[in-house]
FILUMFI-378276 format. One record per atom (N, C-alpha, C): residue number from 1; atom name; y, z, x. Coordinates in nm, 4 decimals. Atoms other than C-alpha are relative to their C-alpha. Layout:
% residues N
  mitor  roti        yy        zz        xx
    NUM    CA         Y         Z         X
...
% end
This chain:
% residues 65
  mitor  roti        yy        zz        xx
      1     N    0.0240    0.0617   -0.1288
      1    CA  -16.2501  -13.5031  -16.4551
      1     C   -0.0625    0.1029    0.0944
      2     N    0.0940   -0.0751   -0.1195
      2    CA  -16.4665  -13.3803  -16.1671
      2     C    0.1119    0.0612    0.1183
      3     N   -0.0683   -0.0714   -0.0391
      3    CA  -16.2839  -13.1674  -15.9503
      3     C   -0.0642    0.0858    0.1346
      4     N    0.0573   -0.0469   -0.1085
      4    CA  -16.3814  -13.0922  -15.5843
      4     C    0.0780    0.1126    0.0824
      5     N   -0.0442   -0.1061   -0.0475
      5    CA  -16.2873  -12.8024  -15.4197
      5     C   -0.0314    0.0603    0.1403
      6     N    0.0601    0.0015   -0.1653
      6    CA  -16.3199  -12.7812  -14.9952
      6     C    0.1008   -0.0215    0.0829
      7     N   -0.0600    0.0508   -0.1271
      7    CA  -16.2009  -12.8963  -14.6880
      7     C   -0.0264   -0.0811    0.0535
      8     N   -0.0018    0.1558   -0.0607
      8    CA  -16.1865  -13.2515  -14.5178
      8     C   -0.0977    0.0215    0.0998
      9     N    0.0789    0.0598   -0.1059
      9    CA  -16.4339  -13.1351  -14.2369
      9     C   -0.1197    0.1010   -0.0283
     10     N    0.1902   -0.0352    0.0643
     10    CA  -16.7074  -12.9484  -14.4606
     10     C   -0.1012   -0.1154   -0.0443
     11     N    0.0954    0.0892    0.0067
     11    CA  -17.0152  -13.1238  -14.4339
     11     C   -0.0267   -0.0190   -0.1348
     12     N    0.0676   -0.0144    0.1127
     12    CA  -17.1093  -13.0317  -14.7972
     12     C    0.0819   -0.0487   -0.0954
     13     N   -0.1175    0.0816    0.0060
     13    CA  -16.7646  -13.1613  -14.8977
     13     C   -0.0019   -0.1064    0.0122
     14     N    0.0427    0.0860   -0.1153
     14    CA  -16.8343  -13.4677  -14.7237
     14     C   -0.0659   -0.0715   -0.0873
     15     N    0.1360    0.0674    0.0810
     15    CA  -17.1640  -13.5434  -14.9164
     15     C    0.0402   -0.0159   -0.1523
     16     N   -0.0998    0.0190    0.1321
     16    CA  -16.9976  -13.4642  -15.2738
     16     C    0.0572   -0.1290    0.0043
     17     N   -0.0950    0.1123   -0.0167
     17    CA  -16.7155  -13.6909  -15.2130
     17     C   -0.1253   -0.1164    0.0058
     18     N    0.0968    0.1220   -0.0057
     18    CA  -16.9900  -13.9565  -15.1006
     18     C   -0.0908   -0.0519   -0.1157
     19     N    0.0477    0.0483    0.1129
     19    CA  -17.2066  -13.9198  -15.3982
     19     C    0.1043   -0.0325   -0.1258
     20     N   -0.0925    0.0435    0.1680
     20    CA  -16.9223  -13.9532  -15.6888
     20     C    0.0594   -0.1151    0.0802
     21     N   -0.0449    0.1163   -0.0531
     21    CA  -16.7732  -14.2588  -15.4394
     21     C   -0.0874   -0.1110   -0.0594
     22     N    0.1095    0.1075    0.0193
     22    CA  -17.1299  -14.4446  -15.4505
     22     C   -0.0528    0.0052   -0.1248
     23     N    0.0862   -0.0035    0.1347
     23    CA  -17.1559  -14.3721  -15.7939
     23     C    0.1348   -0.0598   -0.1008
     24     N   -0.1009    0.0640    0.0948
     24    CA  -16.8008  -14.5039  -15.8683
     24     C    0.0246    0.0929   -0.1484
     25     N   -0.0634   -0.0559    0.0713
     25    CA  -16.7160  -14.1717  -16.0468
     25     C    0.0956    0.0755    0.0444
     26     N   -0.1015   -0.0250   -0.0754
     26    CA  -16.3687  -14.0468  -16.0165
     26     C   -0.0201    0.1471    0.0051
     27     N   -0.0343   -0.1548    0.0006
     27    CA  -16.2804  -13.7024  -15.9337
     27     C    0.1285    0.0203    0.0939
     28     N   -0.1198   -0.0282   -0.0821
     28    CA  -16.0172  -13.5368  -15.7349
     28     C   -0.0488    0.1155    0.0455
     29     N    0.0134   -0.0744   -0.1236
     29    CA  -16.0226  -13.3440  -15.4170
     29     C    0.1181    0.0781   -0.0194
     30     N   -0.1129   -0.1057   -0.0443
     30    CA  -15.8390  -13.0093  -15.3644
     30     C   -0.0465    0.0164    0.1424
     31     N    0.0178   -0.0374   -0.1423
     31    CA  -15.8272  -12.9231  -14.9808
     31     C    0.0639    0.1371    0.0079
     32     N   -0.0468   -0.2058    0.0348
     32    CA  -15.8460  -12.5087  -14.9907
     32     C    0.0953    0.0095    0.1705
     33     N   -0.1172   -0.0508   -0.1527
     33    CA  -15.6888  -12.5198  -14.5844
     33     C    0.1550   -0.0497   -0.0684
     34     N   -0.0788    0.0166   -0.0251
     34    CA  -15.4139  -12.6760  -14.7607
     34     C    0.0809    0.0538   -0.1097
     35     N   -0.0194   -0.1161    0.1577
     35    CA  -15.3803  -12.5085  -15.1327
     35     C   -0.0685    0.0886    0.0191
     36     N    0.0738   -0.0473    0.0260
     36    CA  -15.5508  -12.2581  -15.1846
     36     C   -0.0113    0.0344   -0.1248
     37     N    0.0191   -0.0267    0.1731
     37    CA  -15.7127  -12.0961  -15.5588
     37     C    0.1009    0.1006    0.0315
     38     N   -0.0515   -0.0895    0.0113
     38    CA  -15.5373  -11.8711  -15.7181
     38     C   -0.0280    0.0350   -0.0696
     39     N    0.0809   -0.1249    0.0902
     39    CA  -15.6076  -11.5313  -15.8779
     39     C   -0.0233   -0.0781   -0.1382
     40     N    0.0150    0.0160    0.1011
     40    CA  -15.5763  -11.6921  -16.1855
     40     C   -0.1295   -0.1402   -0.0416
     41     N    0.1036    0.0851    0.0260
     41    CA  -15.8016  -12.0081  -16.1438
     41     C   -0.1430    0.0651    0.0825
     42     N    0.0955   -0.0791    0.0251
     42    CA  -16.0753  -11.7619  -15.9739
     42     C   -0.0135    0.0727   -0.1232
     43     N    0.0924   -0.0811    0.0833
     43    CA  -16.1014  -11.5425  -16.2626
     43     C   -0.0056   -0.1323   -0.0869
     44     N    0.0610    0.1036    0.1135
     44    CA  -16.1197  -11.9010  -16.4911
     44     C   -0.1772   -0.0690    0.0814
     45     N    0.1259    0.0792    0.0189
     45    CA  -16.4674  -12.0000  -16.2501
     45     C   -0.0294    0.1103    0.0318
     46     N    0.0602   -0.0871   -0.0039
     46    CA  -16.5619  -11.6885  -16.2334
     46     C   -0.0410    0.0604   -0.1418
     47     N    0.0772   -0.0093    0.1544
     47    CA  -16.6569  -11.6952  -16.6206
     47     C   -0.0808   -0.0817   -0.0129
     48     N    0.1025    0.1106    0.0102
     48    CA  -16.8719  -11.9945  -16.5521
     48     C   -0.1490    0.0252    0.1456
     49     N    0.0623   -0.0030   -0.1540
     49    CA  -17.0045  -11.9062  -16.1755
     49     C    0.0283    0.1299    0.0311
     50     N   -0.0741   -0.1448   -0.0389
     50    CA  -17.0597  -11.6200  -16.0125
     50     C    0.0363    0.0137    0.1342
     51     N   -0.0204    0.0072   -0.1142
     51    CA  -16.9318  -11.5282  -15.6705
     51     C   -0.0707   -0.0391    0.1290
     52     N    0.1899    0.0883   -0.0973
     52    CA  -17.2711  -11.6301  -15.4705
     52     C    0.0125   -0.1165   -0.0292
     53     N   -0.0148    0.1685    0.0346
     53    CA  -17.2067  -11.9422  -15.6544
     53     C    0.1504   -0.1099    0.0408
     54     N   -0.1337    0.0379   -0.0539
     54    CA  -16.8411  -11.9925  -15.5425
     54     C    0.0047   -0.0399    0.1792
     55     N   -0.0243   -0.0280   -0.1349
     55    CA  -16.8579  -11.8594  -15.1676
     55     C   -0.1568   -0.0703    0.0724
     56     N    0.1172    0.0523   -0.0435
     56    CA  -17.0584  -12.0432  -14.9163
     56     C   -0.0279    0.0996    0.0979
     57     N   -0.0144   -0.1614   -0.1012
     57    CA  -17.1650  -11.7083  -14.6990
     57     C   -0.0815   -0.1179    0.1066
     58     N    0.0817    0.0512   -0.1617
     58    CA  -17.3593  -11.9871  -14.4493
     58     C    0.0926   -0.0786    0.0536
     59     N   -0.1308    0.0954   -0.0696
     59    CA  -17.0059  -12.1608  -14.3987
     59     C    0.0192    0.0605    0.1791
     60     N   -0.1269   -0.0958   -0.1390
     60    CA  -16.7972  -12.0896  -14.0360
     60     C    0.1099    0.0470   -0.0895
     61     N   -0.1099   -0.0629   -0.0162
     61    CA  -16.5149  -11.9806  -14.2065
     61     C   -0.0236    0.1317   -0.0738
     62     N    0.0962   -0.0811    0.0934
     62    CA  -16.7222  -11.7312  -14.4304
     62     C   -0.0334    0.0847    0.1205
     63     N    0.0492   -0.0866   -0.1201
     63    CA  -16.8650  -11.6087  -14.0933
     63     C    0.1136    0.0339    0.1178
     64     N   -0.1308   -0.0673   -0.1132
     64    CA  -16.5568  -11.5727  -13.8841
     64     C    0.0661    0.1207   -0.0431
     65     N   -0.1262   -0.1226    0.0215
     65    CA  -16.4110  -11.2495  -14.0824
     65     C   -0.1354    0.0712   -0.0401
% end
């Protein structure tokens, strides 16, 4: 299963969710403000993706620290 990974008021989040809705494919939403990853499921997408591909560096919360 598809497996989204964000926050309820990321735009890019937002659009995801919208396309697997209007496409009537399921997935499931994690909300990182409210879980967050952990060491152990970073180093599992960090064998598929690399950190540029994880982190959105043009986010706000990326730019606040």
């Amino acid at each position: 299963m598809i497996q989204i990974f964000g926050t309820k008021r990321c735009k890019d989040t937002q659009k995801a969710e919208r396309f697997f809705k209007e496409r009537k494919i399921e997935f499931q939403f994690r909300d990182l403000t409210e879980k967050g990853v952990s060491k152990k499921e970073l180093e599992n997408f960090t064998q598929f993706y690399s950190l540029e591909e994880l982190i959105d560096i043009e986010g706000k919360q990326y730019n606040k620290r």
